[in-house]
Structure formats: structure tokens, C-alpha cells
Phi, psi and omega in degrees: 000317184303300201270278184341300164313318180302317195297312202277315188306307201296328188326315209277337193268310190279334200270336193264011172247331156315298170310254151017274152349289184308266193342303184289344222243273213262016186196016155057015201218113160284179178284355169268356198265348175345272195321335190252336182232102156286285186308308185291346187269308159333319200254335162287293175328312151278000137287346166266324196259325196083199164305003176291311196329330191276341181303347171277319185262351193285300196275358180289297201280004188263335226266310165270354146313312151340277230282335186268000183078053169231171170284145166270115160235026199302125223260133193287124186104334172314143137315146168288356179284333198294320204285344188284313194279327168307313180319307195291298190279337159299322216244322174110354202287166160243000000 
């Protein structure tokens, strides 16, 4: 059991350099270029994940809600881009 466990925590580390690998390999994006390619980092998820992609992004985006202290309200069918930029602009940010 112990080793099961172990196996699945690191799993979460290869899956998130796999995600990466692809991206940067076939959509050309690194993890700093995120913030500036929202939209190419989305249509990469969704060549990998399909439609798995918005639980990813539903959690991207719950995530940085947290860190900036707001409420997640992200409106259903919104993009995460729509929502980063609505996010930006409630806050003054750029």
C-alpha cells in the first residue's frame, strides 16, 4: 500500500512535466510563457486532455483565486483567458 501511495504522489510531478514536454514540444509554451499565452496554453490542454481540459482549468483557475483572495466566479463556458483578463481588470492588474 505504502508504495502505491508513493508511486501516485510522484505521479503528480511526471504528469506535470509530461504536460509541459508536450506543450513546449507541439504549442511551443513554456511554464513562464503561461500568463502571456492563456488562450495557446488552453488549446494545448485541449489536445491533450480533450475535454478533460476544463477540470483543469476549473482548478487553474479556483486556484489563483485563493492566491489573489477573491471569490472564484468564473462564469460557466467562460475560457480561462476570458476569466484571467476579467481577474486583471477587477484587481487594475495588467
Amino acid at each position: 500500500m505504502e508504495a502505491v501511495d508513493e508511486a501516485l504522489t510522484e505521479f503528480d510531478i511526471v504528469v506535470k512535466r509530461v504536460v509541459f514536454f508536450h506543450l513546449e514540444k507541439r504549442h511551443s509554451i513554456k511554464l513562464n510563457d503561461v500568463p502571456k499565452k492563456l488562450e495557446d496554453f488552453s488549446n494545448g490542454l485541449r489536445d491533450i486532455f480533450g475535454i478533460g481540459a476544463e477540470v483543469i482549468e476549473r482548478r487553474i483557475g479556483r486556484k489563483l483565486a485563493e492566491k489573489l483572495g477573491v471569490e472564484y466566479d468564473r462564469e460557466p463556458g467562460e475560457s480561462l483567458a476570458s476569466y484571467v483578463e476579467r481577474l486583471r481588470s477587477r484587481l487594475g492588474r495588467k
